[in-house]
PyMOL Python script that loads the backbone (N, CA, C, O; Angstrom):
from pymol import cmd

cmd.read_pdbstr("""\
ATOM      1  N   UNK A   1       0.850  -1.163   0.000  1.00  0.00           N
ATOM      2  CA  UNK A   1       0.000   0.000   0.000  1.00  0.00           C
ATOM      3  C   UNK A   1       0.896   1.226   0.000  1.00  0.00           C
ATOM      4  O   UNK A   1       1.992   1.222   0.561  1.00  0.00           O
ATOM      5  N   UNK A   2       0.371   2.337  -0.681  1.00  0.00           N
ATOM      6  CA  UNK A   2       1.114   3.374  -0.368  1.00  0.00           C
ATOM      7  C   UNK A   2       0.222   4.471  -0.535  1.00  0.00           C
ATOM      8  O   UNK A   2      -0.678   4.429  -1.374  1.00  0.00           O
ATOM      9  N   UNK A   3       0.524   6.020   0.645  1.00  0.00           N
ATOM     10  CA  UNK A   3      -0.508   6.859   0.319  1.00  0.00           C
ATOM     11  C   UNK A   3       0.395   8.026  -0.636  1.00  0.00           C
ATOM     12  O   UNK A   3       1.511   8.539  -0.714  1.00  0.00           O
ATOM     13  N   UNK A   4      -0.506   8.028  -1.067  1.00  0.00           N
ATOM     14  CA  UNK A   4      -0.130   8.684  -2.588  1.00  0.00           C
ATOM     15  C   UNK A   4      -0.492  10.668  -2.666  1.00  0.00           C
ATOM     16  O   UNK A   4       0.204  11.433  -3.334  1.00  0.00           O
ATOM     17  N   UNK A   5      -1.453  11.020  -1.995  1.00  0.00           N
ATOM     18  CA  UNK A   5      -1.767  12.006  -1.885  1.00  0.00           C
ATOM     19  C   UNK A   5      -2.833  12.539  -0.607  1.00  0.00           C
ATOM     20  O   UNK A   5      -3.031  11.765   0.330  1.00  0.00           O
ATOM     21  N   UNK A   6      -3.368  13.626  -0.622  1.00  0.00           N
ATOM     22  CA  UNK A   6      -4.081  14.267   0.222  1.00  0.00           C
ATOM     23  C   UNK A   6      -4.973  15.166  -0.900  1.00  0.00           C
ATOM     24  O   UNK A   6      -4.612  16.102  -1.613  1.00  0.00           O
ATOM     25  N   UNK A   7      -6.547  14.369  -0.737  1.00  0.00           N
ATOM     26  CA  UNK A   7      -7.430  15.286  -1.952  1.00  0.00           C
ATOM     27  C   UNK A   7      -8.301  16.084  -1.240  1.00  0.00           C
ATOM     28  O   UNK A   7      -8.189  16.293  -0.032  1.00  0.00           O
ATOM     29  N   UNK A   8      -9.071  16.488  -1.873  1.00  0.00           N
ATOM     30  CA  UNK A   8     -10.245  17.369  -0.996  1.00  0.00           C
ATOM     31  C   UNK A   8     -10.779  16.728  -0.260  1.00  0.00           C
ATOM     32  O   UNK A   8     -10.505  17.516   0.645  1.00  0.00           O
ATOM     33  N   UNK A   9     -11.269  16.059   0.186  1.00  0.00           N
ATOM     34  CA  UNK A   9     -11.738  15.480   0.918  1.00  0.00           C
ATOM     35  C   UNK A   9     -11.548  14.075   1.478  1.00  0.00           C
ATOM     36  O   UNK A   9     -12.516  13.395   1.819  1.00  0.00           O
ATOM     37  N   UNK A  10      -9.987  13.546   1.591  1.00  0.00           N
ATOM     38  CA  UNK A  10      -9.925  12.102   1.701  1.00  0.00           C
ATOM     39  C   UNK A  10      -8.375  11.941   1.789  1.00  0.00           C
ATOM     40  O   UNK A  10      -7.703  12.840   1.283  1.00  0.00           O
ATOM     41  N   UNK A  11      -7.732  10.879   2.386  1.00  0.00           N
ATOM     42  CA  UNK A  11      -6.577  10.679   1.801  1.00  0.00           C
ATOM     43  C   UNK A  11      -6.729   9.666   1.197  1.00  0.00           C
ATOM     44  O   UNK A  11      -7.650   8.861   1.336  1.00  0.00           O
ATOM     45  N   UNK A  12      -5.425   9.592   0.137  1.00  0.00           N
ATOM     46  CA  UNK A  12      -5.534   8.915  -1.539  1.00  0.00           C
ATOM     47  C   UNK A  12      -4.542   7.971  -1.202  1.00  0.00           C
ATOM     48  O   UNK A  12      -3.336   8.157  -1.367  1.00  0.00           O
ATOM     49  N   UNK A  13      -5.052   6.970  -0.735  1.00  0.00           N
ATOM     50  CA  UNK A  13      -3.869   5.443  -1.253  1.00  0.00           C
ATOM     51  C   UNK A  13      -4.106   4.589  -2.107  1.00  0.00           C
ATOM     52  O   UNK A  13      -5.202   4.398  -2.634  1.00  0.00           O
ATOM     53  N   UNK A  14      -3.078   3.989  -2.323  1.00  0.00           N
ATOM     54  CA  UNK A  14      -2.967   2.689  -3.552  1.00  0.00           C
ATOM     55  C   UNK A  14      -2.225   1.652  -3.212  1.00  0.00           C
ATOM     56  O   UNK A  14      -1.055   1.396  -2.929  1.00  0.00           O
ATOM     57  N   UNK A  15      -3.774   0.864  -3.380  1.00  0.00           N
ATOM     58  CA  UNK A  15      -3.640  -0.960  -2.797  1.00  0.00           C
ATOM     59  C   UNK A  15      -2.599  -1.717  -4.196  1.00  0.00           C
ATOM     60  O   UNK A  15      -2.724  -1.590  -5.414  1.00  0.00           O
ATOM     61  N   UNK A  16      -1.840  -2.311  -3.580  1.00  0.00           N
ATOM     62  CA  UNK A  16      -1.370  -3.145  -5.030  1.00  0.00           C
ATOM     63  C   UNK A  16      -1.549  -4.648  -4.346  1.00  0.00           C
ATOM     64  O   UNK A  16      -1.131  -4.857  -3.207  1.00  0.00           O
ATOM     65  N   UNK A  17      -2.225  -5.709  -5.156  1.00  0.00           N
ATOM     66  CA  UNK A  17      -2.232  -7.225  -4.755  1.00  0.00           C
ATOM     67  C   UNK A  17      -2.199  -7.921  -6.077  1.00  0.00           C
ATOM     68  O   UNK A  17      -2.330  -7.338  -7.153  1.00  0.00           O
ATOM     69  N   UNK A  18      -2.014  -9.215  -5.924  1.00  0.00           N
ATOM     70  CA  UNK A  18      -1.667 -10.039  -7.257  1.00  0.00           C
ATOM     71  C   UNK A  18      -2.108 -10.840  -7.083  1.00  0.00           C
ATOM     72  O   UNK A  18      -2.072 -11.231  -5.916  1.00  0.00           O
ATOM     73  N   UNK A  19      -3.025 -11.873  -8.349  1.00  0.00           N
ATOM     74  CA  UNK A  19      -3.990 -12.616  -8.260  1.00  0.00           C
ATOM     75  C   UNK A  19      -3.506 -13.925  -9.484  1.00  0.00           C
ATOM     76  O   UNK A  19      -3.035 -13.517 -10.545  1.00  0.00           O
ATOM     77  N   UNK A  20      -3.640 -15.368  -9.288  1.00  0.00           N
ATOM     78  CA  UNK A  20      -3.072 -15.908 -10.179  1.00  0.00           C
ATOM     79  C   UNK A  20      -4.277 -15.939 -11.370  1.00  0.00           C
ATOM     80  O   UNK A  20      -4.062 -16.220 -12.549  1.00  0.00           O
ATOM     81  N   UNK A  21      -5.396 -15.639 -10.879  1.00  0.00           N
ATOM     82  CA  UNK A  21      -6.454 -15.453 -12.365  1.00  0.00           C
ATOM     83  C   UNK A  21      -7.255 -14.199 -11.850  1.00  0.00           C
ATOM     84  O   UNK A  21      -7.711 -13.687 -10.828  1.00  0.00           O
ATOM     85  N   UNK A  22      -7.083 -13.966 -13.775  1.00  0.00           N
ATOM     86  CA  UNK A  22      -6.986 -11.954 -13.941  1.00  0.00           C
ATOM     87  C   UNK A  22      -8.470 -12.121 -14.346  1.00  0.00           C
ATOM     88  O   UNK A  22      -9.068 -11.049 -14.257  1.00  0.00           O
ATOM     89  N   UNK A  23      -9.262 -13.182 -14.779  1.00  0.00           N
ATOM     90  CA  UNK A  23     -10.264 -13.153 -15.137  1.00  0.00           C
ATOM     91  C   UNK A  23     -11.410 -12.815 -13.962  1.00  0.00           C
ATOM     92  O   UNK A  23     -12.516 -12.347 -14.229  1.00  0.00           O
ATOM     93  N   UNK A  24     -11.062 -13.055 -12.959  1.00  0.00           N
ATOM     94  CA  UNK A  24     -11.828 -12.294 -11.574  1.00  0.00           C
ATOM     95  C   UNK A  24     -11.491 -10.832 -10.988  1.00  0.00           C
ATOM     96  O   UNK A  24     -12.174 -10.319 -10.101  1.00  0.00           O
ATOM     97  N   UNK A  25     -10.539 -10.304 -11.484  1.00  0.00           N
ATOM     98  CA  UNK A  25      -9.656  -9.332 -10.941  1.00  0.00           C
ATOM     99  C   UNK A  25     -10.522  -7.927 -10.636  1.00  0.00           C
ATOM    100  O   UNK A  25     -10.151  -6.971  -9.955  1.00  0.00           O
ATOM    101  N   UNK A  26     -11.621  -8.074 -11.255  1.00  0.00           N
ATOM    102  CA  UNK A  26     -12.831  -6.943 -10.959  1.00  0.00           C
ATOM    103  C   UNK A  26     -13.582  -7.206 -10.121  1.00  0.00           C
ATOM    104  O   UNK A  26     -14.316  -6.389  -9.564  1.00  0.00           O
ATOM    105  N   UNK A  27     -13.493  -8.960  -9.780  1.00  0.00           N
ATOM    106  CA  UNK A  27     -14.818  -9.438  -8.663  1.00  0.00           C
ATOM    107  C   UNK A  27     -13.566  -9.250  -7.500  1.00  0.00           C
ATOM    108  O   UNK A  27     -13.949  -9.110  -6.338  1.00  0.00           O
ATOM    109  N   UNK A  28     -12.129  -9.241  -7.754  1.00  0.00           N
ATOM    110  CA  UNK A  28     -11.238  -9.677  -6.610  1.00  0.00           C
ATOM    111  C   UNK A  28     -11.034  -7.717  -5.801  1.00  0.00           C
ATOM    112  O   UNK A  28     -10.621  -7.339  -4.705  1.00  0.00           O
ATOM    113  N   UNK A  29     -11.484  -7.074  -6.839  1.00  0.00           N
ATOM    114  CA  UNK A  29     -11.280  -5.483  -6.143  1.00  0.00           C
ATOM    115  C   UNK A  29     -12.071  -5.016  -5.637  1.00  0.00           C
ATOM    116  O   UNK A  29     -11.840  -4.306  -4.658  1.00  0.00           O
ATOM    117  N   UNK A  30     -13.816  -5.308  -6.281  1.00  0.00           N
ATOM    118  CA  UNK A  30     -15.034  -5.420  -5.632  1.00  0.00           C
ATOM    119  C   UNK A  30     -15.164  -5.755  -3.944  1.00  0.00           C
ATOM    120  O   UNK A  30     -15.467  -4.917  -3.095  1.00  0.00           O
ATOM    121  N   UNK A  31     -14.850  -7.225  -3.686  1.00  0.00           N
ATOM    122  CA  UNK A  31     -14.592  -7.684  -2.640  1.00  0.00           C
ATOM    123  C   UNK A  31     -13.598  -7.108  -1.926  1.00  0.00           C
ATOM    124  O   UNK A  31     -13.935  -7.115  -0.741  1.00  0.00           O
ATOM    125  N   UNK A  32     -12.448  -6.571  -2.088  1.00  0.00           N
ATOM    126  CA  UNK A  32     -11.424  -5.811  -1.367  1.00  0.00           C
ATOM    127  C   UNK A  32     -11.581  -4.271  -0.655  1.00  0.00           C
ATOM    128  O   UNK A  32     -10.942  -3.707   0.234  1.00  0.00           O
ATOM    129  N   UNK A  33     -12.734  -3.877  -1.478  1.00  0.00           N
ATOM    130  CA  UNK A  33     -13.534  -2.329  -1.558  1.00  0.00           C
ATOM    131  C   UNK A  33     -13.981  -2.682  -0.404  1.00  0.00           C
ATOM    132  O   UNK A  33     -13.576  -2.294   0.692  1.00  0.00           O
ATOM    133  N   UNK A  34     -15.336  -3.873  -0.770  1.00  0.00           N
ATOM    134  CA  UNK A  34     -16.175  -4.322   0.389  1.00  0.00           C
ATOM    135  C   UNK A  34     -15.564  -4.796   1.880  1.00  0.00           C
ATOM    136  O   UNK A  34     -16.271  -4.902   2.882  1.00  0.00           O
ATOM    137  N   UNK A  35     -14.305  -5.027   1.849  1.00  0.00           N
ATOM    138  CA  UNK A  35     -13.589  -5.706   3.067  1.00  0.00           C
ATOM    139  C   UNK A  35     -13.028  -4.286   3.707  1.00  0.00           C
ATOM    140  O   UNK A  35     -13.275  -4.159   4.906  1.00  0.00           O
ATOM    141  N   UNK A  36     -12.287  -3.169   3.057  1.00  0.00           N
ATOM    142  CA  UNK A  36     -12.294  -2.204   3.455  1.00  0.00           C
ATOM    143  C   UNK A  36     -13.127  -1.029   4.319  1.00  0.00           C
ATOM    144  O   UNK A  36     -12.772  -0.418   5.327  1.00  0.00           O
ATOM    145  N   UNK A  37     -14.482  -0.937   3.475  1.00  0.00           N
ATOM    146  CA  UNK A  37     -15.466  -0.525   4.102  1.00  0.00           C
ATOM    147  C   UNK A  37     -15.898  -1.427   5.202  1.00  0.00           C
ATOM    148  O   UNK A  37     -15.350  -0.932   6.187  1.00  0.00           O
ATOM    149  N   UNK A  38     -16.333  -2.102   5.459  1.00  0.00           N
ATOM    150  CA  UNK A  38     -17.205  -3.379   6.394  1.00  0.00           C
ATOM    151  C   UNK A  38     -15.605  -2.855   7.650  1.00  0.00           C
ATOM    152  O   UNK A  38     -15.916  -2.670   8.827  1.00  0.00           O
ATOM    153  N   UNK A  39     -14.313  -2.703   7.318  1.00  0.00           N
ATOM    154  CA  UNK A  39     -13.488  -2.326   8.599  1.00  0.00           C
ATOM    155  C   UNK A  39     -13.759  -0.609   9.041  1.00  0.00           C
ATOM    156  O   UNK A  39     -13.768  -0.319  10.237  1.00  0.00           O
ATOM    157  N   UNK A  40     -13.898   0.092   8.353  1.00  0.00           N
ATOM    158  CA  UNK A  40     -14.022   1.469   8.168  1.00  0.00           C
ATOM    159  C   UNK A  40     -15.086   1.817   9.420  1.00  0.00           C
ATOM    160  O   UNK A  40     -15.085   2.737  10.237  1.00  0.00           O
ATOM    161  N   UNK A  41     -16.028   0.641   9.209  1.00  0.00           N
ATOM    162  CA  UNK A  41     -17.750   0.629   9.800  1.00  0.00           C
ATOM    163  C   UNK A  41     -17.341   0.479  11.072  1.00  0.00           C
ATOM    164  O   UNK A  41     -17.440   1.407  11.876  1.00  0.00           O
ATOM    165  N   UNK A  42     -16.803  -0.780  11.417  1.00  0.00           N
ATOM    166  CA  UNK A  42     -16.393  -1.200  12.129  1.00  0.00           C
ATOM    167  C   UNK A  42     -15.619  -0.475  13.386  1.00  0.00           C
ATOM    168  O   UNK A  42     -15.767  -0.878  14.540  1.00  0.00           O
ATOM    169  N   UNK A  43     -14.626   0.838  12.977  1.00  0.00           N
ATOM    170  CA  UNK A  43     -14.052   1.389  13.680  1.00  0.00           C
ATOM    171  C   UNK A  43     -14.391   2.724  13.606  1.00  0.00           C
ATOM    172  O   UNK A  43     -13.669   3.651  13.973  1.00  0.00           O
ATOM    173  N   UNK A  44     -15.684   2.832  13.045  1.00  0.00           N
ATOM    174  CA  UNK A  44     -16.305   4.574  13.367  1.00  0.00           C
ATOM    175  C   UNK A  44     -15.297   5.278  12.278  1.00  0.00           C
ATOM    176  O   UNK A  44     -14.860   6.352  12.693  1.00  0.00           O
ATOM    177  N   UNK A  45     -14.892   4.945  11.132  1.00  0.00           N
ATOM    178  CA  UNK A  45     -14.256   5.520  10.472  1.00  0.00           C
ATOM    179  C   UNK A  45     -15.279   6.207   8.919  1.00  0.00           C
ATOM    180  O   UNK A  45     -15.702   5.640   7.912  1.00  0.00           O
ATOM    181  N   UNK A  46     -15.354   7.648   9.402  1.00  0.00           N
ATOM    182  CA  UNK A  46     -16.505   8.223   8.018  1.00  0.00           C
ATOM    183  C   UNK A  46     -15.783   8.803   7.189  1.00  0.00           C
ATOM    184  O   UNK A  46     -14.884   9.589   7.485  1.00  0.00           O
ATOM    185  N   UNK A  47     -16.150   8.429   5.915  1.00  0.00           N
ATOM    186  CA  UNK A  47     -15.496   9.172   4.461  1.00  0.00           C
ATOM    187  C   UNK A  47     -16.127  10.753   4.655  1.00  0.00           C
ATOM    188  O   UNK A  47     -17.311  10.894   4.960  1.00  0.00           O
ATOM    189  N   UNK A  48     -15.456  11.623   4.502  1.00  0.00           N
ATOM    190  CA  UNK A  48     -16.450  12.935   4.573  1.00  0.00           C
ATOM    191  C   UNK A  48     -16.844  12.739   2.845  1.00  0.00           C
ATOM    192  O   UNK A  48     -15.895  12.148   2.330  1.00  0.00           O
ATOM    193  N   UNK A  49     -17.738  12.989   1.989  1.00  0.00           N
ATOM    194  CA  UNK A  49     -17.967  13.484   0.965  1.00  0.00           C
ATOM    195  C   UNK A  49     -18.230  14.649   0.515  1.00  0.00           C
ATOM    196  O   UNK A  49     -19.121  15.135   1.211  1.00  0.00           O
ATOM    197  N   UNK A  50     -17.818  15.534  -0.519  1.00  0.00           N
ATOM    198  CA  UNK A  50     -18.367  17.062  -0.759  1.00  0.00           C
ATOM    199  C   UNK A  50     -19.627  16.977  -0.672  1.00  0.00           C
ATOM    200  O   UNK A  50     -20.417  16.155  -1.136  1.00  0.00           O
ATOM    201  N   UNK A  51     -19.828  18.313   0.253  1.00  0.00           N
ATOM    202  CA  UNK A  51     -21.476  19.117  -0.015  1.00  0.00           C
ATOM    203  C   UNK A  51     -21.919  20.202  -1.115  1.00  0.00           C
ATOM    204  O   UNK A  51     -21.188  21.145  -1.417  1.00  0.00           O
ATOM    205  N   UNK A  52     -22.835  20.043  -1.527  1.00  0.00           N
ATOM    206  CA  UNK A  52     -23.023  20.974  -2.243  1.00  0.00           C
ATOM    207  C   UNK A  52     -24.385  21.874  -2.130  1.00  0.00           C
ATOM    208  O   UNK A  52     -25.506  21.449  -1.852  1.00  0.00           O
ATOM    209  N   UNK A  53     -24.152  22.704  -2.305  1.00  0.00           N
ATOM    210  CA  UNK A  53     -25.130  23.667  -1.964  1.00  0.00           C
ATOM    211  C   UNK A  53     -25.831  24.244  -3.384  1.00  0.00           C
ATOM    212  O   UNK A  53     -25.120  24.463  -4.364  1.00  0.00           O
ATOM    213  N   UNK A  54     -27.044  24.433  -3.408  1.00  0.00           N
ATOM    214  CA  UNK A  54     -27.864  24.880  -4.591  1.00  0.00           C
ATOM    215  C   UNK A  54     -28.698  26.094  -4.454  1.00  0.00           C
ATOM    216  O   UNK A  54     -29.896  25.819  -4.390  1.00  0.00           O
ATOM    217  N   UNK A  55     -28.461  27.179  -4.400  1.00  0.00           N
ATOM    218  CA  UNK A  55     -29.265  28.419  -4.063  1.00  0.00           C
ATOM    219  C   UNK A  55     -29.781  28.980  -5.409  1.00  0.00           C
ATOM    220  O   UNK A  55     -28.890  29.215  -6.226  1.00  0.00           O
ATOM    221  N   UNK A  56     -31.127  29.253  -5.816  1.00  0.00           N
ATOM    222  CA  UNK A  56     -32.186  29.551  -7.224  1.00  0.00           C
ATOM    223  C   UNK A  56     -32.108  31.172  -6.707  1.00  0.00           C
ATOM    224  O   UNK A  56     -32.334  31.485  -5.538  1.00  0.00           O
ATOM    225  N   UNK A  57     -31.736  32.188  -7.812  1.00  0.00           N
ATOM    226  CA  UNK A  57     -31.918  33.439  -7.748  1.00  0.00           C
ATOM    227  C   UNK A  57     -33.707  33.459  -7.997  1.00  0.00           C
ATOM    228  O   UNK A  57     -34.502  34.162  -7.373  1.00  0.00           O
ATOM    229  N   UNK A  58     -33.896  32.881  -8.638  1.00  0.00           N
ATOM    230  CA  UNK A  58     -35.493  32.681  -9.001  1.00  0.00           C
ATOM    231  C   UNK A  58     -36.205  31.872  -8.563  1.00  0.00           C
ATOM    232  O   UNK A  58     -36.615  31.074  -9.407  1.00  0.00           O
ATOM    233  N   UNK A  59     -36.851  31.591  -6.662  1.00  0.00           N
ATOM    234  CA  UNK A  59     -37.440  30.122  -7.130  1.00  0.00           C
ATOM    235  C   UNK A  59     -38.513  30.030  -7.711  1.00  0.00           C
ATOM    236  O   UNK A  59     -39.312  30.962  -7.805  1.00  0.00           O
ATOM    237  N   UNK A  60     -38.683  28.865  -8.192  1.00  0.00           N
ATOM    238  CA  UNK A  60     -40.190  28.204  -8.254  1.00  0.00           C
ATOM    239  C   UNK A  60     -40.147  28.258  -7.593  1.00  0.00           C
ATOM    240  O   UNK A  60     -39.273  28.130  -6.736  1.00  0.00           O
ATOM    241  N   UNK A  61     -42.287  28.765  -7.691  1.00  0.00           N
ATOM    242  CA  UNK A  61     -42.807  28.205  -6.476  1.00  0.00           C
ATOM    243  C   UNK A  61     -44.215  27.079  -7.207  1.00  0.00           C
ATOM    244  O   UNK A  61     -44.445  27.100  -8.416  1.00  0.00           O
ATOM    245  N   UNK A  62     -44.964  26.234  -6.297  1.00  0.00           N
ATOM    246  CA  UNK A  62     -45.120  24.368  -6.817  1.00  0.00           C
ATOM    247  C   UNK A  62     -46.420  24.998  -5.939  1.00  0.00           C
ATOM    248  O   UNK A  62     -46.191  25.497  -4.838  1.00  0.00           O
ATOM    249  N   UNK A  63     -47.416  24.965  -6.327  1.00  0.00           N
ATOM    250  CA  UNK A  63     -48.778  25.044  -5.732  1.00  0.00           C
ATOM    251  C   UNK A  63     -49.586  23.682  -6.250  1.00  0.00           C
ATOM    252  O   UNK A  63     -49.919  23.188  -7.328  1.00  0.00           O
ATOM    253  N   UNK A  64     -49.696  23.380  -4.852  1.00  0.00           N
ATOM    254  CA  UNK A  64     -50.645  22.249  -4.961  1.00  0.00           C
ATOM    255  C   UNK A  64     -52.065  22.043  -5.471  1.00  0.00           C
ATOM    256  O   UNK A  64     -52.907  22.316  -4.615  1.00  0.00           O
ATOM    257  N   UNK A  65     -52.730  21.481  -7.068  1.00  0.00           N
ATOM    258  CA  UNK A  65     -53.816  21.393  -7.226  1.00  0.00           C
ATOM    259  C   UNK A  65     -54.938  21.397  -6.270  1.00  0.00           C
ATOM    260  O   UNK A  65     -54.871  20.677  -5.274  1.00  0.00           O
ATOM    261  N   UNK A  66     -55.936  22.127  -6.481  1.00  0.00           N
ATOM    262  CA  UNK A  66     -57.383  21.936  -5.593  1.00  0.00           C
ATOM    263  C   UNK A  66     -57.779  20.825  -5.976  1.00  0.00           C
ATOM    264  O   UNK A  66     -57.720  19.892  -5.175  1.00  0.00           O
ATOM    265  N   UNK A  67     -58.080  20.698  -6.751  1.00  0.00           N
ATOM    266  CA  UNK A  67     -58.998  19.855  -6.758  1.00  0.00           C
ATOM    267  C   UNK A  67     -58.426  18.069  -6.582  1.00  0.00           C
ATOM    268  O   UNK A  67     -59.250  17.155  -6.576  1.00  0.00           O
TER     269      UNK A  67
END
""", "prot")
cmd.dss("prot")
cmd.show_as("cartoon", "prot")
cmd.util.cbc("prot")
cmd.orient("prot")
């Protein structure tokens, strides 16, 4: 493993592992994602993700039919 950077919101490492069949190698990173997270959970560890904020100079406004 090595950490590679510091992004907006996260630090950036890179897993390297070797597999003798490449024909799973998407189900074998899948599962490695999933083993990561499921520890993450485990130890109260939260990804922050960006927020984003949406402010309308104009809103709609949505009136509910009578009838």
């Amino acid at each position: 493993m090595r950490f590679n950077d510091f992004g907006n919101s996260s630090l950036d490492f890179q897993l390297y592992f070797w597999t003798a069949n490449s024909f799973y190698v998407e189900n074998l990173k899948s599962e490695l994602r999933f083993a990561i997270d499921d520890l993450f959970r485990q130890n109260k560890v939260e990804i922050p993700f960006p927020q984003r904020d949406i402010n309308f100079k104009n809103p709609i406004v949505i009136q509910k039919d009578p009838s």
